[in-house]
C-alpha positions as CSV (number, residue, x, y, z in Angstrom):
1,X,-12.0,4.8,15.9
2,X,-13.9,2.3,14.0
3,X,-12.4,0.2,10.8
4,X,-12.6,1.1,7.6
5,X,-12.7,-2.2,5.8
6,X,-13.8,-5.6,6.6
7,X,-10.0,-6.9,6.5
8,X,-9.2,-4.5,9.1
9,X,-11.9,-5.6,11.0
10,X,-10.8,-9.1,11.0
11,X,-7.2,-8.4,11.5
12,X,-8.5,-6.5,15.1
13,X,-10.0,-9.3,15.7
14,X,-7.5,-11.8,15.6
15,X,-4.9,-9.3,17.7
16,X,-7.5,-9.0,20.2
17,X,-7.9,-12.5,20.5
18,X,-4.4,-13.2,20.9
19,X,-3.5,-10.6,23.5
20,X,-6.6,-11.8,25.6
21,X,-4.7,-14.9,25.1
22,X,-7.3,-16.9,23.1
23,X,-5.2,-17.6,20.5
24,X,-1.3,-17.9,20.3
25,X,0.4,-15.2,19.1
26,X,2.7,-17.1,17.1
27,X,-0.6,-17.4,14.8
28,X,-0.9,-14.2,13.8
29,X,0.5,-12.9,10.1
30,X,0.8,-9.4,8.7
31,X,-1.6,-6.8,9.6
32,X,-2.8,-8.6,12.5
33,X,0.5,-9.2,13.9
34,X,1.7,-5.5,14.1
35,X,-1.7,-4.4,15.3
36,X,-1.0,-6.7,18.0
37,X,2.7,-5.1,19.2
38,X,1.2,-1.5,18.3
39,X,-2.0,-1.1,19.8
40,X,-3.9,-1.5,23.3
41,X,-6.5,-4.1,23.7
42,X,-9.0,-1.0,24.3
43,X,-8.3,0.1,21.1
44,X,-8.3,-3.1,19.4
45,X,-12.3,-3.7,20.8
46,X,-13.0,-0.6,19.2
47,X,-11.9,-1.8,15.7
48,X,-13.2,-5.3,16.0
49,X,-16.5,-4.3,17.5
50,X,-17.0,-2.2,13.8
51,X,-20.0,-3.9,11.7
52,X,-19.3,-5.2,8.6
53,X,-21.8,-4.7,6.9
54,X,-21.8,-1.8,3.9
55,X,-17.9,-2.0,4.6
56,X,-15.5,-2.6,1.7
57,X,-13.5,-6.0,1.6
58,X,-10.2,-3.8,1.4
59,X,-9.0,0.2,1.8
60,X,-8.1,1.6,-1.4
């Protein structure tokens, strides 16, 4: 399932980083964060791998 906005495309990308262990996960805040204790790293690449381009900055 791909993202829907640009910040949900960023906030994959930061749980993915951190549950490859690229980043700490002490450094993660809001959305990122529960993505990270919700969802697998399989279906965090799937968000994270969405282009942003023609996406909207936020969901409304």
């Amino acid at each position: 399932m791909p993202a829907t906005s640009k910040a949900q495309q960023m906030a994959a990308g930061a749980a993915l980083s951190a549950k490859r262990g690229e980043t700490k996960k002490s450094e993660l805040k809001g959305a990122s964060k529960e993505m990270y204790e919700s969802m697998s790293e399989k279906q965090l690449e799937e968000f994270a791998e969405t282009k942003r381009k023609g996406l909207p900055r936020k969901k409304h």
